[in-house]
PLY file of the C-alpha trace (Angstrom):
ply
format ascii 1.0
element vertex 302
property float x
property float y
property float z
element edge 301
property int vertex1
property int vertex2
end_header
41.54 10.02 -7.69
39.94 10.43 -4.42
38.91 13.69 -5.04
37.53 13.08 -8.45
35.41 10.02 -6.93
33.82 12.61 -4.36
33.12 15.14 -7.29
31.50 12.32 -9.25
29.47 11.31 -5.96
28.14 14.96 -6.06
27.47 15.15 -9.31
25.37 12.08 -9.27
23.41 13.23 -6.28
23.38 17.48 -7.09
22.86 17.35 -10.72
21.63 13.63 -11.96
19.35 13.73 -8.61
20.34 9.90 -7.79
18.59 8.36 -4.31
20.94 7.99 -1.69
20.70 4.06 -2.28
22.53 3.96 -5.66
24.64 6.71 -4.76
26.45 4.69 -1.84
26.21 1.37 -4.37
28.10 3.61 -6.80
30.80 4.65 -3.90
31.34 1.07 -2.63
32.13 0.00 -5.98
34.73 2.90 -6.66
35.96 2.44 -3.57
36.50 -1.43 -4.29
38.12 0.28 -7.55
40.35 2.54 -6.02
41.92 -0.20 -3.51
42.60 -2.67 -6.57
44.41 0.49 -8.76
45.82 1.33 -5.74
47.61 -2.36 -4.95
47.96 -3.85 -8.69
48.64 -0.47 -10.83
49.29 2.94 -8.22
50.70 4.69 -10.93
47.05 4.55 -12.53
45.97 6.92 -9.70
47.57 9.65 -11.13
47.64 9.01 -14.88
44.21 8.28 -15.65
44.67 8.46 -19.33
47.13 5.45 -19.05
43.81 3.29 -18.33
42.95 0.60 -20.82
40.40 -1.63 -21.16
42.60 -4.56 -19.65
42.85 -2.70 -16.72
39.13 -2.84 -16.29
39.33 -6.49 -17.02
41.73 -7.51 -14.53
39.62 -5.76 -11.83
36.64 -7.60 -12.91
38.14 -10.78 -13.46
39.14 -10.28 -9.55
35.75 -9.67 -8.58
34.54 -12.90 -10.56
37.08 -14.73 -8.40
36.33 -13.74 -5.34
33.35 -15.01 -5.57
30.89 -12.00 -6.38
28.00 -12.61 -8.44
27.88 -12.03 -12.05
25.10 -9.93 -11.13
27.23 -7.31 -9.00
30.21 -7.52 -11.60
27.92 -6.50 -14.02
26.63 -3.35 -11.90
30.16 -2.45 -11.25
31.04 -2.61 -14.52
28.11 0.13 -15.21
29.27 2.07 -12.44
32.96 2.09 -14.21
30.99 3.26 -17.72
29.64 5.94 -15.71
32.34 7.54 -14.05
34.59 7.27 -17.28
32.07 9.28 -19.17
32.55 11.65 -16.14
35.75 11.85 -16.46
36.03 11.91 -20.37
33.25 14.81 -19.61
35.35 17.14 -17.20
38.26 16.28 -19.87
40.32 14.42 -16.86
40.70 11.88 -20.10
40.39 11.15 -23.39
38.54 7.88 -23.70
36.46 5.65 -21.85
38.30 2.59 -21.51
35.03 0.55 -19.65
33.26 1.61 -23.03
33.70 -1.33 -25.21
33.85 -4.24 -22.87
31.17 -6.77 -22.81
29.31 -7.11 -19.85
29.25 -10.91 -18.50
26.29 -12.33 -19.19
23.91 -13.53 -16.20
20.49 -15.32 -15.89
17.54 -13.06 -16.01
15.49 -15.05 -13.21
11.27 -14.50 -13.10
10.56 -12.49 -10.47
8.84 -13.66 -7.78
5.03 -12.32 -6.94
2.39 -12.87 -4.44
-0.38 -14.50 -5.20
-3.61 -12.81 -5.23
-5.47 -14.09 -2.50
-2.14 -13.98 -0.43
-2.17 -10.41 -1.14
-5.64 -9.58 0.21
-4.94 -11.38 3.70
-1.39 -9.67 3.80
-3.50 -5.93 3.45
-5.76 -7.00 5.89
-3.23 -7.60 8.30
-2.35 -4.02 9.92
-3.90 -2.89 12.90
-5.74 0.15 11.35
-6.82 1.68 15.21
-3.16 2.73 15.98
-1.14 5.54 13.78
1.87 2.38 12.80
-0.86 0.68 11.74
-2.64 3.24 9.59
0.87 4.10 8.28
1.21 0.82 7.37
-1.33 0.05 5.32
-0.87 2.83 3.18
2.43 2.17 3.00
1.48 -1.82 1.60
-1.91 -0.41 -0.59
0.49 2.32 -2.20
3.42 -0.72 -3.20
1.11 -3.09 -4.35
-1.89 -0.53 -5.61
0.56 1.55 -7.37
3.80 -0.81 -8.30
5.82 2.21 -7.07
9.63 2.01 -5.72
10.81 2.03 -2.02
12.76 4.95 -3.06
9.90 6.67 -4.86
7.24 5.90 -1.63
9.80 7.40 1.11
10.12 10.38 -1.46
6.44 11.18 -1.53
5.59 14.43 -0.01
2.22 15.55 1.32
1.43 17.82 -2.30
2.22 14.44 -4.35
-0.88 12.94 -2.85
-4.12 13.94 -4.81
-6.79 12.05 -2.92
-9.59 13.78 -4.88
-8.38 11.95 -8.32
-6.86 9.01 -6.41
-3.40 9.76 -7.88
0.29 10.00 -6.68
2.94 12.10 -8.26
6.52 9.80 -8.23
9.67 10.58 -8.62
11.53 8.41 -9.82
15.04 7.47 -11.42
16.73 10.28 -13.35
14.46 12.56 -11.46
12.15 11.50 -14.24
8.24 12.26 -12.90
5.03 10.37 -13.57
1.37 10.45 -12.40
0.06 7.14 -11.15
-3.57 6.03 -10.23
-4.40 3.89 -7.12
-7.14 1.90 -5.91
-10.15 3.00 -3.77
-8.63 0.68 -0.63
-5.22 2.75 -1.47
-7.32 5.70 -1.01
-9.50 4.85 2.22
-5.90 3.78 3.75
-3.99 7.19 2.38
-6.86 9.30 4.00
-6.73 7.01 7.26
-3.13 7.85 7.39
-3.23 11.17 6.97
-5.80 11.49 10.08
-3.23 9.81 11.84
-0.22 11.85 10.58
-1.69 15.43 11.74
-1.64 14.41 14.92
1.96 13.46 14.79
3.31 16.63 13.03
0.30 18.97 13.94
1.16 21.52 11.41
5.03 21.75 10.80
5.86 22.18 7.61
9.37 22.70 7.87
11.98 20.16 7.47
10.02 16.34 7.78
6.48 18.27 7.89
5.89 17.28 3.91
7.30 14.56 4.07
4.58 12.25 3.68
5.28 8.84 5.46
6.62 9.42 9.17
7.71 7.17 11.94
6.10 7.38 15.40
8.32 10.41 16.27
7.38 12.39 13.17
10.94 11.83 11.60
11.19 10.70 7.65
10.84 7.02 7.64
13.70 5.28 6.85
14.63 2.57 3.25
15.38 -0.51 6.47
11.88 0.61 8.70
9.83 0.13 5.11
12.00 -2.99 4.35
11.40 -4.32 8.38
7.49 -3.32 8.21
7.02 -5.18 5.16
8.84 -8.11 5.88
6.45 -8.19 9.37
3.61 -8.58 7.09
4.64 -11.00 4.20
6.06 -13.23 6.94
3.71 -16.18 8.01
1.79 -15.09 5.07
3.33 -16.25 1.69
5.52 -19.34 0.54
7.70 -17.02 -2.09
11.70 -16.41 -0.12
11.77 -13.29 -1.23
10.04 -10.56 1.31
10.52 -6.79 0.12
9.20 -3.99 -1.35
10.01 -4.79 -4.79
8.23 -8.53 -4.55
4.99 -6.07 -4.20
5.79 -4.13 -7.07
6.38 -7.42 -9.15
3.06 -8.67 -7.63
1.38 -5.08 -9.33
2.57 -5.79 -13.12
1.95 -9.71 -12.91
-1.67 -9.01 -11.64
-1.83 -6.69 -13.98
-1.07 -8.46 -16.96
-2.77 -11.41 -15.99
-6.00 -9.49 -16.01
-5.45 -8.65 -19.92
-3.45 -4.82 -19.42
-1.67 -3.76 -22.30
2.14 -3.92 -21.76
2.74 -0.98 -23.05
0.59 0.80 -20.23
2.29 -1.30 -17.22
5.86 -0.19 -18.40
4.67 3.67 -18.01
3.64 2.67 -14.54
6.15 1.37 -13.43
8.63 3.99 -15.00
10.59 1.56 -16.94
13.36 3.30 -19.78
12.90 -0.17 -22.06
10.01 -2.19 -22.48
12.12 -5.13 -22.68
12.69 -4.45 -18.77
8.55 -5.09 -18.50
8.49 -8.07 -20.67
10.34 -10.12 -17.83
6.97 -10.25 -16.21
5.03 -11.65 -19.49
7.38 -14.89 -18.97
5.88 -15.11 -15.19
2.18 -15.33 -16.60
3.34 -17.41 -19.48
5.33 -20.13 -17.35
2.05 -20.16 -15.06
-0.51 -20.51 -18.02
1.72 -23.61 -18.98
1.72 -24.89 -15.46
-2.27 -24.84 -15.24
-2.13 -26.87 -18.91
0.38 -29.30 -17.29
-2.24 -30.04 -14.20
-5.25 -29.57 -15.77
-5.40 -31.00 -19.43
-6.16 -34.51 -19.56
-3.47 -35.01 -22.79
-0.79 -33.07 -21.38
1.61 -35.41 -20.33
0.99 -37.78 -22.87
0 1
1 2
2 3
3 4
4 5
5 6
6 7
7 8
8 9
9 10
10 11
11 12
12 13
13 14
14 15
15 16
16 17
17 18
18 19
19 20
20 21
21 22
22 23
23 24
24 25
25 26
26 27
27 28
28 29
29 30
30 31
31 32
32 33
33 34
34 35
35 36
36 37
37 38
38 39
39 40
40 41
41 42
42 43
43 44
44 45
45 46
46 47
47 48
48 49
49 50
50 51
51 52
52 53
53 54
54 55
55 56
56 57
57 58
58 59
59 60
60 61
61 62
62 63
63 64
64 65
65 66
66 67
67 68
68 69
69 70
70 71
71 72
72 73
73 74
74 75
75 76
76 77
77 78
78 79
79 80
80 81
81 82
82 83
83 84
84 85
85 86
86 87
87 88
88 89
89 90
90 91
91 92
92 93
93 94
94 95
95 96
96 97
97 98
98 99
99 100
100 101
101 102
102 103
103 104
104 105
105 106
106 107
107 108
108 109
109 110
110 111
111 112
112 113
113 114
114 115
115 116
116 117
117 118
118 119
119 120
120 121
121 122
122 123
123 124
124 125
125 126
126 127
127 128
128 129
129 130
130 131
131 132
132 133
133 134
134 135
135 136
136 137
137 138
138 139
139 140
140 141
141 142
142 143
143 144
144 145
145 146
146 147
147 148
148 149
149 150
150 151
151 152
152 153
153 154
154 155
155 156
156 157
157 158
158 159
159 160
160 161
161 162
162 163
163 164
164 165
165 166
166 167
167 168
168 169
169 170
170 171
171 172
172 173
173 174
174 175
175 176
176 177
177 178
178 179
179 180
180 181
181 182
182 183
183 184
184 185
185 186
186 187
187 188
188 189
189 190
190 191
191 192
192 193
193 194
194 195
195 196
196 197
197 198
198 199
199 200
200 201
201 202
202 203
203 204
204 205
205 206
206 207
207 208
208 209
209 210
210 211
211 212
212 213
213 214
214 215
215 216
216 217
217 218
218 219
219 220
220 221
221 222
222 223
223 224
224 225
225 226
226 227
227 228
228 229
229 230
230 231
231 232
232 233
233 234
234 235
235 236
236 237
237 238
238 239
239 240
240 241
241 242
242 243
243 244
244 245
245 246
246 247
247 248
248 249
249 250
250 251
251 252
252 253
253 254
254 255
255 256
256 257
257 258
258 259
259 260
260 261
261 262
262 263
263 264
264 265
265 266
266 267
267 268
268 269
269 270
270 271
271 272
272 273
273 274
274 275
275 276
276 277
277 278
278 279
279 280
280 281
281 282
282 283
283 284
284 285
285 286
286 287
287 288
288 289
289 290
290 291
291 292
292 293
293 294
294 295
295 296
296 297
297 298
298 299
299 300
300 301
């Protein structure tokens, strides 16, 4: 089974084009997988077919009580889907026996968001005189000018940039690509950067040279330096508990659709498959517009 895991690993990253992020999420939880088939049913390991549905079960029921959240039970339970269809694929078996079984279900929570004048301190914060500075400002105008992915940003390379149309070029999940405008700051900070960058990789093009955001030794940047930088700069700065990357992208589409943008047009932006995925943010603005009625109407509470 070991060996299968690794071809499925490959295939995800060689042929589906998965970011290195998912791909090791994937691998812990077959991993997890393989030590539970390994302890409670070893003869599994060899006779895949032999795997039902309560199989899955019990492992999931195990993950419930060791205290994992729903939320990661449900991911591992994709992950299972996945690799069954793999291995119902390469004809290793005959059915998928993760198929059928209903995913617990778990509270979809709002996501949190900056608010807007929050957001314009927080991008005047880097020090735009230094090259870590420069860097980072593009870095925060791209997230939250953009609504883009860490895993999109760090795979931007220099001929995804088109500064003339103020437009990126993403990649994003299922290799899937999509044009996306950004603002005029986005664009003063981009071309800042770049200033900066030449004299960091001079003119290598080989290896990190098109890469387009570098650390201070001209070396791809990496998912935990984007995660630390931003952090830095939402720390001190907003109330929400939440400080990442993707707390800027939610701050993009609530923005957005609080300034009247069709939904249909955010969910292309942010490269969501179902528009159902977008509509999470509509609650944000809704459950606000009702606050604001609760403080401000004189009949409200009455």
């Amino acid at each position: 089974m070991q060996k299968i895991i690794s071809e499925y690993l490959s295939y995800l990253e060689n042929e589906r084009n998965y970011s290195q992020h998912t791909i090791i999420s994937y691998a812990n939880d077959l991993a997890q997988y393989y030590s539970f088939l390994k302890k409670e049913f070893p003869e599994l390991i060899q006779k895949h077919n032999d795997t039902d549905t309560g199989v899955i079960r019990a492992f999931l029921g195990l993950m419930l009580d060791s205290g994992i959240s729903k939320k990661s039970v449900v991911r591992k339970l994709s992950t299972l889907r996945s690799f069954y269809k793999f291995l119902v694929r390469r004809k290793f078996v005959r059915n998928n026996p993760a198929l059928n079984i209903i995913s617990p279900k778990i509270e979809k929570k709002l996501p949190q968001f900056i608010d807007k004048d929050s957001m314009e301190k927080i991008l005047m914060l880097p020090d735009v005189t230094t090259f870590v500075g420069a860097r980072d400002s593009a870095i925060l105008e791209l997230f939250y000018g953009s609504g883009i992915r860490r895993a999109e940003l760090l795979g931007l390379t220099l001929s995804d940039i088109d500064e003339r149309n103020q437009t990126i070029k993403v990649t994003g999940k299922g290799n899937k690509q999509r044009i996306i405008p950004f603002t005029k700051n986005a664009k003063q900070s981009i071309h800042r950067y770049i200033t900066f960058r030449k004299s960091i990789s001079g003119n290598n093009d080989s290896y990190h040279g098109t890469v387009f955001f570098l650390d201070e030794k001209g070396m791809r940047l990496t998912p935990s330096k984007v995660n630390t930088l931003v952090k830095k700069y939402l720390s001190g700065n907003t109330e929400i508990q939440k400080k990442s990357p993707h707390v800027l992208r939610h701050s993009f589409a609530t923005h957005l659709l609080d300034n009247g943008a069709d939904i249909l047009a955010v969910k292309e932006l942010l490269g969501h498959e179902s528009l159902s995925t977008t509509q999470i943010y509509t609650h944000v603005t809704v459950e606000r517009l009702k606050k604001i009625y609760q403080q401000a109407h004189p009949k409200a509470s009455s």
